[in-house]
N, C-alpha and C positions, 0 to 999 in steps of 0.2 A: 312742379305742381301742375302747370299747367298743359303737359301732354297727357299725365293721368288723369286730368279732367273731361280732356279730350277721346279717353279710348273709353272710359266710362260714359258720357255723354253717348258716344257711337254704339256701343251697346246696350245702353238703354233706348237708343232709336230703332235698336234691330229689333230689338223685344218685342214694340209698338207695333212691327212691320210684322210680324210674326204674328200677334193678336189680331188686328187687322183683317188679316185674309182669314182666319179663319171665325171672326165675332160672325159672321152671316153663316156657318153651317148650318145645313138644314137635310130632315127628311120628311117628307110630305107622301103619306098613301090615300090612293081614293081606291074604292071598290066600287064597279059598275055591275051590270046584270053579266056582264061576259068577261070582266077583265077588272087585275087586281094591278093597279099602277102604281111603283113607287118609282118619287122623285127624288134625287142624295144629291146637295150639293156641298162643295168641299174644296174649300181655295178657292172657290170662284169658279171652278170647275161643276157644271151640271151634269149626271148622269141620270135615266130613265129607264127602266126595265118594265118591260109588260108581262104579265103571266096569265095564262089563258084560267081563268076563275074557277073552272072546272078538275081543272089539271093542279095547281096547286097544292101543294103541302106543306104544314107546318114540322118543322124537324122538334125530333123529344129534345128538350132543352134540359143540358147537367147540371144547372143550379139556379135560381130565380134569378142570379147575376148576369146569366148568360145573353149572351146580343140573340135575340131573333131569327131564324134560318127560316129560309121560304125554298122549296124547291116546286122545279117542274122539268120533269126526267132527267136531262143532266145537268140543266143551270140551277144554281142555288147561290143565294143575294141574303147575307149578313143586314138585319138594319135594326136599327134602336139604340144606337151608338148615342143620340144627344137626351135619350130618356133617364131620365133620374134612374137610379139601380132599386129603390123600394118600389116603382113603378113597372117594371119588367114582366115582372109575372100578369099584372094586371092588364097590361097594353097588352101582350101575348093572347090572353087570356079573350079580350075584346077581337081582336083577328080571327082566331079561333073561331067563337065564335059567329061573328059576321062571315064568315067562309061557308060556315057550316048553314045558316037559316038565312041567308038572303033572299 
């Protein structure tokens, strides 16, 4: 009984270890007069991507479910991964938006 306690125990600590790094996910966008920044962090890993505000584009989205596509001529940056999915459309919708009348 007591090594099956033992590899159970251990896998329920990987599990912890696996929540852990990821309970702090985050994406954070700001839009300035010139520049639309998002911030994705993931693991503990931080990434930034700037797109010139101008230059931007929102890609047609296949179904309200769909993650968010940003492009600016060749780079294009997936985000709204920690957005609820009945939110999607709406958050989209607010980029839009704010792209469009700032």
């Amino acid at each position: 009984v007591l090594p099956f306690t033992a590899i159970e125990l251990t896998a329920v600590a990987m599990a912890f270890v696996v929540y852990a790094r990821h309970a702090t996910d985050r994406e954070c966008i700001a839009l300035s007069r010139h520049q639309l920044v998002i911030e994705q962090e993931r693991a503990g890993r931080v990434s930034q991507v700037v797109f010139n505000r101008e230059w931007v584009r929102m890609q047609e989205r296949e179904s309200p479910r769909a993650l968010i596509a940003l492009t600016e001529g060749q780079r294009t940056l997936q985000c709204g991964h920690h957005i609820r999915l009945d939110l999607r459309e709406q958050v989209a919708q607010e980029i839009r938006w704010a792209l469009k009348g700032f």
